[in-house]
C-alpha positions as CSV (number, residue, x, y, z in Angstrom):
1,X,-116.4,22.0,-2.1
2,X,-118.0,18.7,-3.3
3,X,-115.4,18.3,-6.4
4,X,-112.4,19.2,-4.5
5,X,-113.7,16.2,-2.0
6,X,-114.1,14.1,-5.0
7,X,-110.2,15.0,-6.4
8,X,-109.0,14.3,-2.9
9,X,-110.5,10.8,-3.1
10,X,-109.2,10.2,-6.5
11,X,-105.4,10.7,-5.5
12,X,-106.1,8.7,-1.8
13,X,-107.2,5.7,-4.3
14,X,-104.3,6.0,-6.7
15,X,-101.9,6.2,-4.1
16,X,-103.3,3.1,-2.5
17,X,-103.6,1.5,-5.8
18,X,-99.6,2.2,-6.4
19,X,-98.7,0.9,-2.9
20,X,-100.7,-2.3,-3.4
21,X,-98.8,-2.9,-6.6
22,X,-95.3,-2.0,-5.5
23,X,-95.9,-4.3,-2.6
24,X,-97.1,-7.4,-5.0
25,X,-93.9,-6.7,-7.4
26,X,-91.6,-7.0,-4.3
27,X,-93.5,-10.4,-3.0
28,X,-92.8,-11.6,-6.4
29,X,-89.1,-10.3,-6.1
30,X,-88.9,-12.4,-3.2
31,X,-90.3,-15.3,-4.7
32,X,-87.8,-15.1,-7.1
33,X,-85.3,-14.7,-4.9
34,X,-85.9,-17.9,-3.2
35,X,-86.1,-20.1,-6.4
36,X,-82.9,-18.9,-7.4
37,X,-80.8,-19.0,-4.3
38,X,-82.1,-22.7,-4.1
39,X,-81.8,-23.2,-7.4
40,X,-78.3,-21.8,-7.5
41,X,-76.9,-23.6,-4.4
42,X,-78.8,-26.8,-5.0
43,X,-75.1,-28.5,-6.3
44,X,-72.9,-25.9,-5.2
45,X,-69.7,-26.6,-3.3
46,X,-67.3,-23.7,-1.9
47,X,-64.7,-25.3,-1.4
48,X,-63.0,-25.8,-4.8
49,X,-62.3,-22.6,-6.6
50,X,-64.9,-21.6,-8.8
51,X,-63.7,-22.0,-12.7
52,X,-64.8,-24.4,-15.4
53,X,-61.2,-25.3,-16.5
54,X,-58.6,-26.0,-13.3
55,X,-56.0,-24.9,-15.3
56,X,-57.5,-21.5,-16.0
57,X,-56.2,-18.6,-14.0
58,X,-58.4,-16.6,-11.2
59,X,-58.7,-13.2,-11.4
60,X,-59.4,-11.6,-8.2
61,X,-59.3,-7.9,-8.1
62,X,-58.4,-6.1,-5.2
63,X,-59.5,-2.3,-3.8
64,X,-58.2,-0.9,0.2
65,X,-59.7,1.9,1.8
66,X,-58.4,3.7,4.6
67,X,-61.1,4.7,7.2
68,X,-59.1,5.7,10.5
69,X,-55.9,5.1,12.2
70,X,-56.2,3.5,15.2
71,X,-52.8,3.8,16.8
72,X,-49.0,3.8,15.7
73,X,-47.0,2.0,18.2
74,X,-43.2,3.2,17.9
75,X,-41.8,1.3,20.6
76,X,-43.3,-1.8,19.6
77,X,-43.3,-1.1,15.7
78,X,-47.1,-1.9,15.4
79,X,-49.5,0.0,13.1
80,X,-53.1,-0.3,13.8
81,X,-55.6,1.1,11.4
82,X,-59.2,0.6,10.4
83,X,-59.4,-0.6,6.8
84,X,-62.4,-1.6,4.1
85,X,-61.5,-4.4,2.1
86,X,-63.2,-4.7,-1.4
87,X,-62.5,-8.4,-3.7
88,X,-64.6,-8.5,-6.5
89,X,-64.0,-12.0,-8.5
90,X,-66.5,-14.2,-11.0
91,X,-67.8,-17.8,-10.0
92,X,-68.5,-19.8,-13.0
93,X,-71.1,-21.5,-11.2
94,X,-73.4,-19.0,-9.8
95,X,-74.9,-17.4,-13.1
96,X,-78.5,-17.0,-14.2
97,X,-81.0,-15.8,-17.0
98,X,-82.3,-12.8,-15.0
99,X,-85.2,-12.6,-17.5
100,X,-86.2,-15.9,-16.3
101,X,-86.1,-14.9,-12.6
102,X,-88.3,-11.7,-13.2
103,X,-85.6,-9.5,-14.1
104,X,-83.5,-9.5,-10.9
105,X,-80.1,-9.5,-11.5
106,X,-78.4,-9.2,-7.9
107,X,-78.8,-11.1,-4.9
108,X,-76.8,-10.4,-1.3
109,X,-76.3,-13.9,0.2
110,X,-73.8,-14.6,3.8
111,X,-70.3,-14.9,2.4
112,X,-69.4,-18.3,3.9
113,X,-71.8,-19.6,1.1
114,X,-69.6,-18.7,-1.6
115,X,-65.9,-19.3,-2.4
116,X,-63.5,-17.0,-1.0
117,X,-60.0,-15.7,-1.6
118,X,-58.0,-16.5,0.8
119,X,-56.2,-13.3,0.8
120,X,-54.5,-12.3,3.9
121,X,-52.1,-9.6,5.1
122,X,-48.7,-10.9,4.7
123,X,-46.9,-8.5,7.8
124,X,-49.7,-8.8,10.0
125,X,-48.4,-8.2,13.8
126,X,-51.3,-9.7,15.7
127,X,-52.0,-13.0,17.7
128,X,-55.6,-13.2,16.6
129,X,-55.8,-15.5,14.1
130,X,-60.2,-14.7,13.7
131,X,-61.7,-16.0,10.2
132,X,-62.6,-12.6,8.5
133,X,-65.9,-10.9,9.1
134,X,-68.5,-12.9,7.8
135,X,-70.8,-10.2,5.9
136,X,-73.0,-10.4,3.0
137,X,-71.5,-10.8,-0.6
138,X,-73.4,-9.1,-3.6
139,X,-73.9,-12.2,-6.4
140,X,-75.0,-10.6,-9.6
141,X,-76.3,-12.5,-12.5
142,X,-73.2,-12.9,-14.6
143,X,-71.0,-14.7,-11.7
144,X,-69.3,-11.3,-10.2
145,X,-69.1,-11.9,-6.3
146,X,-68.6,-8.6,-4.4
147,X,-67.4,-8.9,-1.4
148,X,-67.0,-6.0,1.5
149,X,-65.6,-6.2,4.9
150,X,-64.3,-4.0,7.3
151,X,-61.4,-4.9,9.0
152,X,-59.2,-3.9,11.8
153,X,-55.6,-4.9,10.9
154,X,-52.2,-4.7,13.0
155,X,-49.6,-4.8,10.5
156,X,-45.7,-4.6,11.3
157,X,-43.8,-1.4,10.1
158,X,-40.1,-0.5,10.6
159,X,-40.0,3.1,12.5
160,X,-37.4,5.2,11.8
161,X,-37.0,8.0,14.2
162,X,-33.8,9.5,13.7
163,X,-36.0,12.8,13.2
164,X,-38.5,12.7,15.8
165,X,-40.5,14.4,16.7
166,X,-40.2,15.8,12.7
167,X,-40.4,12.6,11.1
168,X,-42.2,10.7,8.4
169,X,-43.1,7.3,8.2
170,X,-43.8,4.7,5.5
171,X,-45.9,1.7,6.7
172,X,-46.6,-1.4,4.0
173,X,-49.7,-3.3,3.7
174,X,-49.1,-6.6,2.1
175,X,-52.3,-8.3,0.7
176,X,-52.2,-11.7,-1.1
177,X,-53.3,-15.8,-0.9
178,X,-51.7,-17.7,1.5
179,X,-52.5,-20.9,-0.5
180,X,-52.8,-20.3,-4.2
181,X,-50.2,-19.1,-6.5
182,X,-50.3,-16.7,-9.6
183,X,-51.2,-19.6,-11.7
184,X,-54.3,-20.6,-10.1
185,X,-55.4,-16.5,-8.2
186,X,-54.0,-13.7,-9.6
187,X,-54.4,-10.5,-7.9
188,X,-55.4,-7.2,-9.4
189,X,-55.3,-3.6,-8.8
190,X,-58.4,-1.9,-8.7
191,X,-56.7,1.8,-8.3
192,X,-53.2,2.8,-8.3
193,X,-53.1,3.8,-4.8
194,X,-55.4,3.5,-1.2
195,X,-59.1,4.7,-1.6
196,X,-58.3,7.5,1.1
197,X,-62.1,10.0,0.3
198,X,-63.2,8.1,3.4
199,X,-60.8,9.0,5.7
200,X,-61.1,10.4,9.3
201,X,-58.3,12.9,9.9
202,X,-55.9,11.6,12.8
203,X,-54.5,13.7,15.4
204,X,-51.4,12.7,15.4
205,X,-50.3,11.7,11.9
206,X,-51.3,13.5,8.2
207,X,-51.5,11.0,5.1
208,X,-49.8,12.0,2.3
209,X,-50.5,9.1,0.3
210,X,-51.1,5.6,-0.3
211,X,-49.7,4.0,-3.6
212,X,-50.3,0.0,-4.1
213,X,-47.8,-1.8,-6.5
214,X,-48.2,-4.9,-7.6
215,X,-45.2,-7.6,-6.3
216,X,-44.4,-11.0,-8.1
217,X,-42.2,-13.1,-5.9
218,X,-41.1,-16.6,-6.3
219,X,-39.8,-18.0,-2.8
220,X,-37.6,-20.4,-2.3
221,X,-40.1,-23.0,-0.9
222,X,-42.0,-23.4,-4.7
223,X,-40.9,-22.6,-8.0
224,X,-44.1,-20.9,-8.4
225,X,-44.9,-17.4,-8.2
226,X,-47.0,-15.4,-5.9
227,X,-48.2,-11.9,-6.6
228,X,-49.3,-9.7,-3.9
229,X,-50.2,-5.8,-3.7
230,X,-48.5,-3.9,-1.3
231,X,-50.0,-0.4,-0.4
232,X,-47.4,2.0,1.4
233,X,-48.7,4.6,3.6
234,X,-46.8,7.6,4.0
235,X,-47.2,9.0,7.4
236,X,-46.2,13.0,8.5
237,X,-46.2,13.3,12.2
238,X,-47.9,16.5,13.3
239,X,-45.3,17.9,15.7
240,X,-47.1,20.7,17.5
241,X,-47.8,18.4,20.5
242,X,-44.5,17.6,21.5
243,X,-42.9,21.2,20.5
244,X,-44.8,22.3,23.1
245,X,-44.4,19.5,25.3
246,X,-41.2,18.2,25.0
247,X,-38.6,20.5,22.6
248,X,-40.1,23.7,23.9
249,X,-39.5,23.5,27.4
250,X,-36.2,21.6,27.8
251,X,-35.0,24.8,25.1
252,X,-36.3,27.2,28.0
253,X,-34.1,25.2,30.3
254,X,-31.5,25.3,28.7
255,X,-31.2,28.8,28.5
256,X,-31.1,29.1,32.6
257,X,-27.5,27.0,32.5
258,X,-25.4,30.0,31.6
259,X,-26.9,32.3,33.9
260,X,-25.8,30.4,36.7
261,X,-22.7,32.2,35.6
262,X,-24.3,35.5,36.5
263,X,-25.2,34.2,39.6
264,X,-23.2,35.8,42.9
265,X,-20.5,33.4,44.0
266,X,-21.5,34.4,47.7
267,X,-25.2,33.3,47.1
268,X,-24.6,29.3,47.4
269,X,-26.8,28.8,44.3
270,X,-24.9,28.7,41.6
271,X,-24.4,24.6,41.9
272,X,-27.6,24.0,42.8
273,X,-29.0,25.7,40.0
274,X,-26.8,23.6,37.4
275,X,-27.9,20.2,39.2
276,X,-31.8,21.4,39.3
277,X,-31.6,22.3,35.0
278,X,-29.7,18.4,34.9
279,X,-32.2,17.1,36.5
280,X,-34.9,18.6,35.3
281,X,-33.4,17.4,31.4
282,X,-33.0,14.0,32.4
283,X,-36.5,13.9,33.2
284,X,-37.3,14.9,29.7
285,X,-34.7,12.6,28.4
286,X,-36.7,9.4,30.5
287,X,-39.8,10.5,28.8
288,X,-38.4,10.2,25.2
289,X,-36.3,7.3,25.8
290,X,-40.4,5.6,26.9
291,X,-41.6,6.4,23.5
292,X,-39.2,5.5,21.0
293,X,-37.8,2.2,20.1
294,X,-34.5,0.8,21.7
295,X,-32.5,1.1,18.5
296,X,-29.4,2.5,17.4
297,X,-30.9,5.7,15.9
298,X,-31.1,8.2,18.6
299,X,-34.2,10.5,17.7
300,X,-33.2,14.0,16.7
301,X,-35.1,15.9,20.5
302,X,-32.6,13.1,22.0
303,X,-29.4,14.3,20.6
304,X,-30.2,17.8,21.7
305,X,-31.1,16.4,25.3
306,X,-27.8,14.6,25.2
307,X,-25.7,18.0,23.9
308,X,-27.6,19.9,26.5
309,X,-26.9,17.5,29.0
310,X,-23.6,18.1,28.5
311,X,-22.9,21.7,27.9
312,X,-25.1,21.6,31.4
313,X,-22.6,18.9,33.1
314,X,-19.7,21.6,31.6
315,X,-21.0,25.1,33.2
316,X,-21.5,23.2,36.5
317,X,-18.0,21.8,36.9
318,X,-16.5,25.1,35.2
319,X,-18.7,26.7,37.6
320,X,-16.9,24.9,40.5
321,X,-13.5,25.8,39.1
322,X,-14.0,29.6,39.0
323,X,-15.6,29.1,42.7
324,X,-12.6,28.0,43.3
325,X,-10.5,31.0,42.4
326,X,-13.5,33.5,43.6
327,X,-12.8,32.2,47.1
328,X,-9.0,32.5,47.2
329,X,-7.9,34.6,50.4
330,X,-4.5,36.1,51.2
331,X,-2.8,32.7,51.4
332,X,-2.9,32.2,47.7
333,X,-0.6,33.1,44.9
334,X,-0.8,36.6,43.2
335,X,-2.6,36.3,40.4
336,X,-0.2,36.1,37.6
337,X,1.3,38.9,35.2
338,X,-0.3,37.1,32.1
339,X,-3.9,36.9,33.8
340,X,-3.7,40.8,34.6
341,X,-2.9,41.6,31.3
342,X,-5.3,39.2,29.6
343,X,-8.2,38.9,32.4
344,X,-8.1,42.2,34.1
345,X,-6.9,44.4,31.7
346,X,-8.6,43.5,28.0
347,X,-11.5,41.4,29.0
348,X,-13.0,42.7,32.1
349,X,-13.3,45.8,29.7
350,X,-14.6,44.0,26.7
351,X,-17.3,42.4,29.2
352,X,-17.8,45.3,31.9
353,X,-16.5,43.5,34.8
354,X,-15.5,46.5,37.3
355,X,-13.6,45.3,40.7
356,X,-15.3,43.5,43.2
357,X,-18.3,45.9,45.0
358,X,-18.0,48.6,42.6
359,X,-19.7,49.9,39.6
360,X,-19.5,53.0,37.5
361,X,-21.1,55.1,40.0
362,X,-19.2,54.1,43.1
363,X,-17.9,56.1,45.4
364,X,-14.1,55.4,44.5
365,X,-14.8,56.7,41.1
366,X,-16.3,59.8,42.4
367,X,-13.3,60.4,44.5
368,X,-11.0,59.6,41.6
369,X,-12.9,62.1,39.4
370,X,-13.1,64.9,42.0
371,X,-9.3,64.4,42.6
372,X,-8.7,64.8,38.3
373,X,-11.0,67.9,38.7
374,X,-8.9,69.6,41.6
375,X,-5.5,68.8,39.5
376,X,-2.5,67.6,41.0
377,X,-1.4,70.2,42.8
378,X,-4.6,69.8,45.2
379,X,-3.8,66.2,45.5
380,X,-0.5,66.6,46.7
381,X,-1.3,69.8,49.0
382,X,-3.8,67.3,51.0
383,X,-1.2,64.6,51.1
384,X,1.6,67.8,52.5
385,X,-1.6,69.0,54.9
386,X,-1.5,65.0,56.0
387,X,2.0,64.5,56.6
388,X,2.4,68.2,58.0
389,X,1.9,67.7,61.7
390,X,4.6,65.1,62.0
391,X,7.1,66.6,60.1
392,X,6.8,69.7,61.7
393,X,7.3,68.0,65.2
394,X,10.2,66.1,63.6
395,X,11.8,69.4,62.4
396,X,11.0,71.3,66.2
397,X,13.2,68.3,67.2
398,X,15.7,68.4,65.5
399,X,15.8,72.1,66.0
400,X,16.0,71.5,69.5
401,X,18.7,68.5,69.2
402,X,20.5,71.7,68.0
403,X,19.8,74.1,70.8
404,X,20.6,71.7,73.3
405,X,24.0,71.3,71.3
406,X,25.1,75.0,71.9
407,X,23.3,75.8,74.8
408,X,24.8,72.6,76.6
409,X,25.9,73.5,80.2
410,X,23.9,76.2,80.9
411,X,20.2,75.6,81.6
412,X,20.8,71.4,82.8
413,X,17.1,71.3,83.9
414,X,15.5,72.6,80.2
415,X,18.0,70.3,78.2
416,X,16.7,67.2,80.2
417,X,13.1,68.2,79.5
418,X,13.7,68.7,75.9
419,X,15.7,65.3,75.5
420,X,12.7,63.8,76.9
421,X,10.3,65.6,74.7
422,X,12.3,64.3,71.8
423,X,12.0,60.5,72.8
424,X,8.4,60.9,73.0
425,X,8.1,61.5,69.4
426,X,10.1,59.4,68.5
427,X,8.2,56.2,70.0
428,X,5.1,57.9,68.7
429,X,6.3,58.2,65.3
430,X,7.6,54.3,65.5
431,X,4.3,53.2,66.8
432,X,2.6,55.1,64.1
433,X,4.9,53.8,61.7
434,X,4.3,49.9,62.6
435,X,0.5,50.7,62.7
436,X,0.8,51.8,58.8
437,X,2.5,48.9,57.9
438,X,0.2,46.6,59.2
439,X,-2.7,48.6,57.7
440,X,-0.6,48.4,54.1
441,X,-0.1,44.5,54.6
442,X,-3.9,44.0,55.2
443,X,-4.6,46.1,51.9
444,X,-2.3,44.1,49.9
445,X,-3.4,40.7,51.3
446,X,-7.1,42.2,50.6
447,X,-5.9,43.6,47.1
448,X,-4.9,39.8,46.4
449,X,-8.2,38.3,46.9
450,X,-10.1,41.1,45.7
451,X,-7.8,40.4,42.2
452,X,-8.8,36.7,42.1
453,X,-12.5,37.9,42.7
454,X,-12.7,39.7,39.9
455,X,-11.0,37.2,38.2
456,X,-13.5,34.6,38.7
457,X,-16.0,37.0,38.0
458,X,-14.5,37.9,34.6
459,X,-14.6,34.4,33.5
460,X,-18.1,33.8,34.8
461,X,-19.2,36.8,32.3
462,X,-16.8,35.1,29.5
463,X,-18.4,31.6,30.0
464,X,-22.0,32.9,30.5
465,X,-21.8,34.7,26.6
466,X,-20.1,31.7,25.4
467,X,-22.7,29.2,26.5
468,X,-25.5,31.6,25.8
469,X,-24.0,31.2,22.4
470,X,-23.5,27.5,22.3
471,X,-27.8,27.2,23.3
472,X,-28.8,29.4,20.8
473,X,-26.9,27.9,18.4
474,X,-27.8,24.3,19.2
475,X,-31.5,25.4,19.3
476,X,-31.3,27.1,15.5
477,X,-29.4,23.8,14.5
478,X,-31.9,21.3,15.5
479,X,-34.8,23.2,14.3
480,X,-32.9,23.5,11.2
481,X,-32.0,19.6,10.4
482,X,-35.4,19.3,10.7
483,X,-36.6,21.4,8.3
């Protein structure tokens, strides 16, 4: 017990010993620290650029990491993002003997001590015109000045949408001095593309890459060049959102269009329901035309609004038209000899259009089939069993026309009463006679409309497939292109 006491005591000493040692090595780390920095900045101007001979070149090397995408703005043509901005360069001015300083090689010192590149973002698309963020710069002992910031830029990039929502975009980030030219800062790539390991995954918008290249340009102000690196970001819009929100549900619209077709022509809905789908796309339409740019390319989800629009401004007015002929009465013209062969004939079959209020299990049919079953011999003896009682009262008299021929002269009372009897049917039979044709004009003025009926309903069946048709189509098409 006493010697693990005494071992405890032992460890608690060194441990204190170590700590007291540590702490008087990083006093004299500080003490160092303050000669030098005074030492260092005791002459030191950072305003001229840092090189012994003026004529020597500057080499400034350059490395861009993408942290976040803040926002694309399509409309406006503005990408924000969230960058960290490495420059790495060597002052001639600021170098020591570390072993004279204790051994420390590094110091971090404010960055508006030291010289600074002034190296800007050529397509920058904001108003604030903010010095850069003024943190700490890591001065090693051989003149290398490190130099970190983050920054949150607003660069300009042309937006091409011609396959939105399926698009990809390619954004530039051009980096370079505003002030001095290749012969006095020369920029260098530190990697061949974007530092992208740091990046937090958008919602909208997958990277696919970030090359930089490195640009020599001589403008027309100087005869000097001026090198810059420009890092292009390819963008890949994730399209899930607005296939759900935009392509899928103006495709389900579309697809109620044709059957307004199979719509009744006595329900009064079949306009309505053509304006309401018009509407509805137009709606959509607004919502795209909010997002996108005002440019001559018309996003891909736009052109199929547009064809939609129009199929869907088509079927309404043909949907008029055939309203038109469904509601033609006995006034109108019989339907013509090439519309009964074509329409009535061939493609009421090919699209099972029976006549107006009947089907394949109507009672007409059933009447027609029992009549085919009894053969035509029973047809014709209920037609005989029809006309029987009045051409039996016809021949009785005629019989007695006959009878009152011979027996003329000798019963006067009985001929009058049979003459009598004979006129009787006879306005009977005229009576019934102008009753049947007035019955057989109604049915043919009836059989006229009920012909342009089924014409219009014929041709609502024909449009409805071919518009069914045009939607599907139109829908494979645009999903299609943008594969």
């Amino acid at each position: 017990m006493k010697r693990k006491s005494l071992s405890f005591f032992y460890v608690s000493l060194g441990l204190l010993f170590t700590a007291v040692i540590l702490k008087a090595v990083e006093s004299a780390k500080g003490k160092y620290a303050h000669m030098l920095f005074n030492e260092l900045f005791e002459d030191y101007s950072n305003a001229l650029r840092p090189v012994e001979d003026t004529d020597k070149v500057l080499n400034v090397t350059l490395q861009i990491t993408l942290s976040q995408i803040k926002d694309m703005d399509e409309r406006n043509q503005i990408l924000s993002a969230y960058l960290w901005i490495r420059q790495s360069w060597y002052d001639a001015y600021l170098k020591w003997d570390k072993d004279k300083y204790d051994g420390l090689d590094s110091i971090r010192i404010p960055s508006n001590l030291v010289w600074r590149p002034d190296i800007v973002l050529y397509n920058k698309a904001d108003d604030d015109f903010s010095e850069p963020v003024n943190t700490n710069v890591v001065l090693r002992y051989d003149g290398k000045i490190t130099w970190d910031a983050p920054a949150i830029t607003k660069s300009s990039c042309v937006v091409d949408v011609s396959y939105f929502p399926f698009d990809s975009q390619q954004c530039n980030l051009t980096f370079g001095s505003w002030t001095y030219n290749g012969n006095q800062v020369d920029i260098i790539n530190s990697l061949d593309s974007g530092d992208l390991s740091d990046f937090v995954e958008d919602v909208e918008w997958e990277i696919h890459g970030m090359p930089a290249v490195k640009n020599v340009i001589t403008y027309g102000c100087c005869s000097e060049p001026y090198p810059d690196v420009t890092f292009t970001l390819i963008l890949k819009r994730k399209s899930s959102f607005y296939i759900f929100n935009l392509l899928l549900p103006c495709i389900l619209i579309s697809f109620l269009a044709p059957l307004g077709f199979y719509l009744p022509a006595d329900s009064g809905e079949k306009v309505s329901l053509g304006v309401t789908v018009l509407l509805a796309l137009t709606v959509f339409q607004l919502m795209v035309a909010e997002i996108m740019p005002p440019s001559e390319n018309v996003p891909l989800i736009g052109k199929y609004y547009i064809a939609t629009m129009t199929m869907i401004t088509a079927s309404t007015a043909l949907t008029i038209i055939i309203m038109n002929l469904h509601h033609c009465g006995s006034e109108a013209k019989p339907v013509p000899q090439w519309a009964r062969v074509v329409i009535l004939d061939y493609m009421s079959k090919i699209f099972f259009v029976y006549d107006v209020g009947e089907n394949c299990t109507s009672p007409k049919r059933e009447k027609e089939e029992e009549c085919r079953f009894e053969g035509d011999d029973g047809c014709q003896r209920r037609q005989k069993e029809i006309r029987s009682p009045l051409s039996n009262r016809n021949d009785d008299c005629n019989l007695r026309e006959k009878l009152n021929g011979n027996l003329r002269g000798v019963h006067s009372v009985n001929v009058r009463e049979t003459v009598n009897c004979c006129s009787c049917y006879k306005m009977l039979i005229k009576n019934i006679e102008y009753i049947a044709n007035c019955i057989r004009d109604h049915k043919a003025n009836r059989a006229k409309g009920i012909e342009w009926k089924k014409v219009a309903k014929v041709m609502d069946r024909f449009f409805m497939w071919i518009f069914f048709v045009m939607v599907f189509f139109m829908s494979v098409l645009i999903i299609g292109k943008a594969a």
